[in-house]
N, C-alpha and C positions, 0 to 999 in steps of 0.2 A: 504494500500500500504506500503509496506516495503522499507523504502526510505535508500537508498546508501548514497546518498549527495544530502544534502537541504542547498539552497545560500537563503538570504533573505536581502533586502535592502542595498542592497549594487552594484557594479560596481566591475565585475568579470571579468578578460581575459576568462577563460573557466571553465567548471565543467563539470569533466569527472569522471563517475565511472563504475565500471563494474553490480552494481547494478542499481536500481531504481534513476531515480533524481526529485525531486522536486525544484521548481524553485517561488519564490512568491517575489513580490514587488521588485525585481532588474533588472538590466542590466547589460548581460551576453555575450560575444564576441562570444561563441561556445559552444554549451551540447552536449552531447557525453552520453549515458547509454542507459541502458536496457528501462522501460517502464518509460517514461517523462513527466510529467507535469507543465504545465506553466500556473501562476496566476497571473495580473493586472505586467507582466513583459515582456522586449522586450529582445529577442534574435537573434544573428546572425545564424549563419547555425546547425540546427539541426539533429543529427543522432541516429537514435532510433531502438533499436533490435527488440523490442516491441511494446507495444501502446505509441499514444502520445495522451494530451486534453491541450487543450490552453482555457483558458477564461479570458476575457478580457482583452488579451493579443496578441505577433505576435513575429514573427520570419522571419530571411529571408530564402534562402531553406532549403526543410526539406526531409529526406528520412526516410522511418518510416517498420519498419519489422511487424506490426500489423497493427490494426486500429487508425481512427486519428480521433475528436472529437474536432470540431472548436466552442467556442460560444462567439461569441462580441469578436471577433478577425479578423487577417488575417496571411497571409504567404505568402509568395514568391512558385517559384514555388514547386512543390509536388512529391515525387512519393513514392506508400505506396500500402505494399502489399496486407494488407484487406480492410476494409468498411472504407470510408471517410465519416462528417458527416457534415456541414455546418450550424450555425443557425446565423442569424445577424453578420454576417462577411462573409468574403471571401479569396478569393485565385486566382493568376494568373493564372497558369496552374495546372491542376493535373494527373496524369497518377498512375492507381488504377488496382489494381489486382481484387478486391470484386467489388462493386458496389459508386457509389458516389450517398449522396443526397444533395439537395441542398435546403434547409428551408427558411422558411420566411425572408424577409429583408435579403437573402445573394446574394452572388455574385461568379460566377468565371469563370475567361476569356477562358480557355478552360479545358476541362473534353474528359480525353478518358479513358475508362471502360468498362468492358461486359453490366453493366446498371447503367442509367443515371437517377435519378429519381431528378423532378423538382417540388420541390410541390407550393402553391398558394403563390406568392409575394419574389418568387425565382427568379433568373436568371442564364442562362448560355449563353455565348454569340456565343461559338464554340461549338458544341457537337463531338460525334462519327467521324459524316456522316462531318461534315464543317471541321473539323480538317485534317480528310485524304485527304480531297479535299485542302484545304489550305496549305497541305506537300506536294502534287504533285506539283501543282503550283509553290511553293517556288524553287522546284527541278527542274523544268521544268526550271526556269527562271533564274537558280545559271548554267545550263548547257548551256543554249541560252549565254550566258556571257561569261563562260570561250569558246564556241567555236569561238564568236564573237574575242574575245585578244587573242585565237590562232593562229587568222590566220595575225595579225601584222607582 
């Protein structure tokens, strides 16, 4: 990896480059580049043209222009244009272009995707089918409200 800007041990307002960032052993307010990786470090909101991989490490939201490669991690919620990959960590929500899996010991509270793969000692708690059904609802119930204080 051709790294743009590498932060290490340290406590960073942001790191933004138009290349590659690499990120290991600190806490970072904001990353900002091309293809991002993050090691045994916490980051606030991540934004990525390319791939991201986090190991044992988190973020809070993340928008990612590639794929995203979770392990002994977590993040806030997600939305990323390729293959998501989950192992021993998780994630609130994710909203994926490619496929999301979801591996051993991970977790993530909802996944919407063309495919959902959950393999053995995985979990998803919303998929597809529960999520579009849990957005109706939510929409049903935000409209039953505003017509209910309309008519005050």
């Amino acid at each position: 990896m051709d790294v743009g800007e590498h932060a290490s041990r340290g406590i960073l307002r942001s790191v933004e480059a138009a290349g590659d960032v690499q990120v290991e052993r600190a806490l970072v307010g904001m990353v900002n580049g091309r293809d991002v990786s993050i090691e045994r470090s916490a980051c606030g909101p991540v934004m990525a043209g390319g791939d991201v991989a986090i190991t044992q490490g988190g973020c809070g939201p993340m928008v990612a222009g590639g794929d995203v490669t979770i392990t002994q991690g977590g993040c806030g919620p997600m939305v990323a244009r390729g293959d998501v990959r989950f192992e021993q960590g998780g994630c609130q929500s994710v909203i994926a272009g490619g496929g999301v899996t979801v591996g051993p010991d991970a977790f993530v509270g909802m996944a919407l995707a063309p495919r959902v793969t959950v393999e053995e000692g995985g979990r998803v708690l919303l998929g597809v089918p529960q999520a579009l059904a849990f957005g109706a609802a939510c929409g049903l119930v935000c409209a039953l409200v505003r017509r209910a204080l309309g008519k005050r």
